[in-house]
N, C-alpha and C positions, 0 to 999 in steps of 0.2 A: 562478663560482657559477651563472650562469647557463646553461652548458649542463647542468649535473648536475640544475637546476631542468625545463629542458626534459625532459632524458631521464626524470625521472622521473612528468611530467605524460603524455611518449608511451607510458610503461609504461601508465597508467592507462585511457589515452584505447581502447590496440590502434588499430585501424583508424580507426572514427570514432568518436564519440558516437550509435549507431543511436536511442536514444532523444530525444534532445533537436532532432537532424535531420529525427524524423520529426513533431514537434510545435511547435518552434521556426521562426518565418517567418525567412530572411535578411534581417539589417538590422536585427531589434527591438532598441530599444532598453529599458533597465533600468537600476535602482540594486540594489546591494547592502549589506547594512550585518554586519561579524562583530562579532558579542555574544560578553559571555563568561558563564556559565552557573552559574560559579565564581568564588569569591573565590581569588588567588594574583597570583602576578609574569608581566608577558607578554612573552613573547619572540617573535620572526617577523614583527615588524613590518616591519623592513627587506624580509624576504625577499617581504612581500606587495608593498612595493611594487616593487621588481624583479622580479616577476611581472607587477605590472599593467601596468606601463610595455612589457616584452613583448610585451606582447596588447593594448597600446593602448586600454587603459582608463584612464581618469581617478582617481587616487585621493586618499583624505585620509585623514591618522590624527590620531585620537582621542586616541592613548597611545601613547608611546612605548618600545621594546625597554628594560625593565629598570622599570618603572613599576608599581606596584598598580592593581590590577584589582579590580572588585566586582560580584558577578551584577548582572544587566542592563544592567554599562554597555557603551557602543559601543565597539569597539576601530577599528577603522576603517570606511571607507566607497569603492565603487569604482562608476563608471559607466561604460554603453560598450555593447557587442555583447552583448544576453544570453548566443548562445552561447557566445561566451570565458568568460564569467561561470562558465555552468555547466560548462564542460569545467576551469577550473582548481579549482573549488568543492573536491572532497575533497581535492584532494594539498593544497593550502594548509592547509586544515582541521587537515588530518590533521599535516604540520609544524609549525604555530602550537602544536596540541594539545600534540606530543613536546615543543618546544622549551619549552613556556612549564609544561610542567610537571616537567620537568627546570628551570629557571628556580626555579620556586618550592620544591622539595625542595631546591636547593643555596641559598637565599635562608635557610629557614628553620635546616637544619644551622647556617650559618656564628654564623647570630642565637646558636641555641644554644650552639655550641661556646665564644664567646667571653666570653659569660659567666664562663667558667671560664679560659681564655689568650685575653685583648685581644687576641694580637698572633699567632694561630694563623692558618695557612693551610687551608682545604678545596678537596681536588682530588679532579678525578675518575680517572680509569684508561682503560686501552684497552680495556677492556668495553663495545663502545660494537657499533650497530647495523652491519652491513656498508652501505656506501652512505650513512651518514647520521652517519658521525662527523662532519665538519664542522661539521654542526648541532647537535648534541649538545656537543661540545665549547664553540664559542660561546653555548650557552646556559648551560651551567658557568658561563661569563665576566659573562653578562649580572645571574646570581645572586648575582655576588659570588663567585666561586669560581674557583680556579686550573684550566687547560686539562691539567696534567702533557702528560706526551706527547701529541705526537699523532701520531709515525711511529718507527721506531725509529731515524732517524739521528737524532732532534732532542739523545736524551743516552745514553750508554751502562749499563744495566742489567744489572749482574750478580749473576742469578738463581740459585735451589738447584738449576736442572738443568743451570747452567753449571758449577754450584763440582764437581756430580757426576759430568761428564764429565773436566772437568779434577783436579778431585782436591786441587787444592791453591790456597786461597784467595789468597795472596800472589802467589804464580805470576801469576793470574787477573788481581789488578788491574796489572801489570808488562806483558803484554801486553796489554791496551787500554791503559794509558798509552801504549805506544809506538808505536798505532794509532791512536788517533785524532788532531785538532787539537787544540790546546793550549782552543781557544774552547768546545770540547767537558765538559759534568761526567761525573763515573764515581759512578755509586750503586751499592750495593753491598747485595742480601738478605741478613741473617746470623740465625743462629739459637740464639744463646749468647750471653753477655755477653763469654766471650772472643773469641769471632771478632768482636765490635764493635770490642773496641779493638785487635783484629788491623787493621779493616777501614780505622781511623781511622789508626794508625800506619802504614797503609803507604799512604795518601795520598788515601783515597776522601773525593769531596765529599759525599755523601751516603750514608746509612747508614740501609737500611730492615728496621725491625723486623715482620715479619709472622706475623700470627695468633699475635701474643706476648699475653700476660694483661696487666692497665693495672699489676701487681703485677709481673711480672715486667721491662717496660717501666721502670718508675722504680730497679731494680736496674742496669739499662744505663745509666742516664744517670746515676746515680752512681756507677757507674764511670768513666765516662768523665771526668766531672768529677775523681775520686780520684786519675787521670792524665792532668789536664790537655788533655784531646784535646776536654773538651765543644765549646769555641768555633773550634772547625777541623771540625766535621760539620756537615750538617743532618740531624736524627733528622725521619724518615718513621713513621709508622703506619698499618697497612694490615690487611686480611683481618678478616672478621666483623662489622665495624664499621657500625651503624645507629642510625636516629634515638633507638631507648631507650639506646644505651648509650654515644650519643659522648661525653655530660658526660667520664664516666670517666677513655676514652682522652685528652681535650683535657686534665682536670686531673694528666696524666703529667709535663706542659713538654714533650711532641712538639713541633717546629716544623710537622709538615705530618701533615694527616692523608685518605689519599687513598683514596674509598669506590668499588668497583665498584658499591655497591649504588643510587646518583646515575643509572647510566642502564639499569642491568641489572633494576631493581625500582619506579621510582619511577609514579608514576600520572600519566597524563596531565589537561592542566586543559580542562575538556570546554568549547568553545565552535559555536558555530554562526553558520551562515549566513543569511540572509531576506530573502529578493530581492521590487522589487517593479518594475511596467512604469513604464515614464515615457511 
C-alpha cells in the first residue's frame, strides 16, 4: 500500500511543491486537524496514518475507518514538518473523500436493502477507478459491503460475450471447470430462465441475472426452486440497480446484489483540512 500511497503523492507533488518552498521556512513546525463537512461513514483512516508515519508525522485519530461522522467533528489530527503536511494535504484529502463516500453510499444501500432480505449481500463490481481499486474496494468493506472481485483470477465469470464467442453455454462451463482449481467458483451471466437452470444443472456456483426486471427475476428463482436447483446456486443481481430501486431488486430473494453504480456514481463526503503553527 504504501508505495501506491507514494506514487500517487509524487504524481501530485511533479518536482517540488514550488509554492509551499517558496513560503514555507525548513523546519516549521505545525498541527493539522481533518474535519468532516458532512454527515456519512469514514473511511481512510488507516490510510492517513500510514501516510503520516511516512512523512514522519505524528498522528491521532478521532474516529475510526467504518465509524459515523457528523459535520464539524474531527476526524483525525497530525503534527510535524508543515511541509510534509502540506505536500500530503490533497492526495489524502482527496482518498479520505473517495473512500469515505463510497463508505457511506454502500453503508446506506445495505441499511436499505435489508429491510426487505435480512440476510442479502451488497457488492460492488470492477467499475472501479484505474489505480484506485484497492481503495474503493476496501471502502465497500468498511460500509458493510462485499469487495466481489477484485482481479479476474479471484473467480471465473462467464459473461454474454463469452457465451457469444463460444456459442454454447454448457460447453462454456465444462471448459472452465476443467481449467481452473477446484478452490476456484464459476458464475455464470444468463439471460432466460432457461439458460438459468441450464446454468445451475450443469454445475455453476453462481448464477448472475443481469439487467433482468425484479419481475422477471422472481420467475427464475421459481424456477429453479420448481427444479430443485435453488439451493445449489447463488442468484446475483446486477445492471441498473440504484439507490430508488434496490427495495425492489432485494425483495426478489436475490442472495447478492452487486452495484456498479457504488463507485462509478456515488458522491464523495466533502472533508477538509486546517492547519495551524505550533
Amino acid at each position: 500500500m504504501i508505495d501506491m500511497l507514494r506514487r500517487l503523492i509524487k504524481e501530485d507533488m511533479g518536482f517540488e511543491d514550488i509554492t509551499t518552498n517558496a513560503l514555507i521556512e525548513v523546519g516549521l513546525e505545525a498541527e493539522a486537524e481533518v474535519i468532516s463537512n458532512d454527515d456519512g461513514i469514514i473511511a481512510g483512516v488507516e490510510v492517513a496514518e500510514i501516510t503520516c508515519d511516512d512523512f514522519n508525522l505524528d498522528f491521532k485519530a478521532y474516529k475510526l475507518d467504518g465509524d459515523k461522522v457528523r459535520e464539524d467533528e474531527i476526524i483525525l489530527s497530525m503534527k510535524g514538518d508543515a511541509r510534509h503536511i502540506l505536500l500530503i494535504e490533497r492526495t489524502l484529502l482527496n482518498l479520505m473523500m473517495r473512500m469515505s463516500g463510497i463508505a457511506t453510499t454502500t453503508y446506506n444501500l445495505v441499511q436499505r436493502a435489508r429491510k426487505y432480505n435480512p440476510k442479502i449481500i451488497i457488492a460492488g463490481t470492477r467499475k472501479t477507478t484505474p489505480g484506485l481499486q484497492w481503495w474503493e474496494k476496501h471502502a465497500i468493506r468498511i460500509g458493510g459491503g462485499d469487495t466481489h472481485r477484485f482481479r479476474l483470477d479471484d473467480c471465473a465469470m462467464i459473461k454474454d460475450n463469452h457465451i457469444s464467442l463460444i456459442g454454447d453455454l454448457e460447453e462454456a462451463i465444462r471448459k472452465v471447470r476443467s481449467y481452473i482449481s477446484f478452490t476456484k467458483k464459476i458464475e455464470v451471466e444468463v439471460e432466460s430462465v432457461e439458460d438459468a437452470i441450464l446454468a445451475a444443472r450443469c454445475g455453476a456456483d453462481i448464477i448472475l441475472l443481469d439487467n433482468m426486471r425484479p419481475s422477471v427475476i422472481k420467475d427464475v428463482i421459481s424456477a429453479l426452486e420448481r427444479e430443485n436447483l435453488r439451493d445449489n446456486v447463488i442468484i446475483e443481481a446486477s445492471g441498473g440497480i440504484n439507490p430508488d430501486n434496490i427495495h425492489k431488486y432485494a425483495a426478489t430473494g436475490v442472495d447478492v446484489i452487486s452495484m456498479g453504480f457504488i463507485t462509478h456514481s456515488t458522491p464523495v463526503l466533502d472533508l477538509s483540512l486546517e492547519m495551524s503553527k505550533l
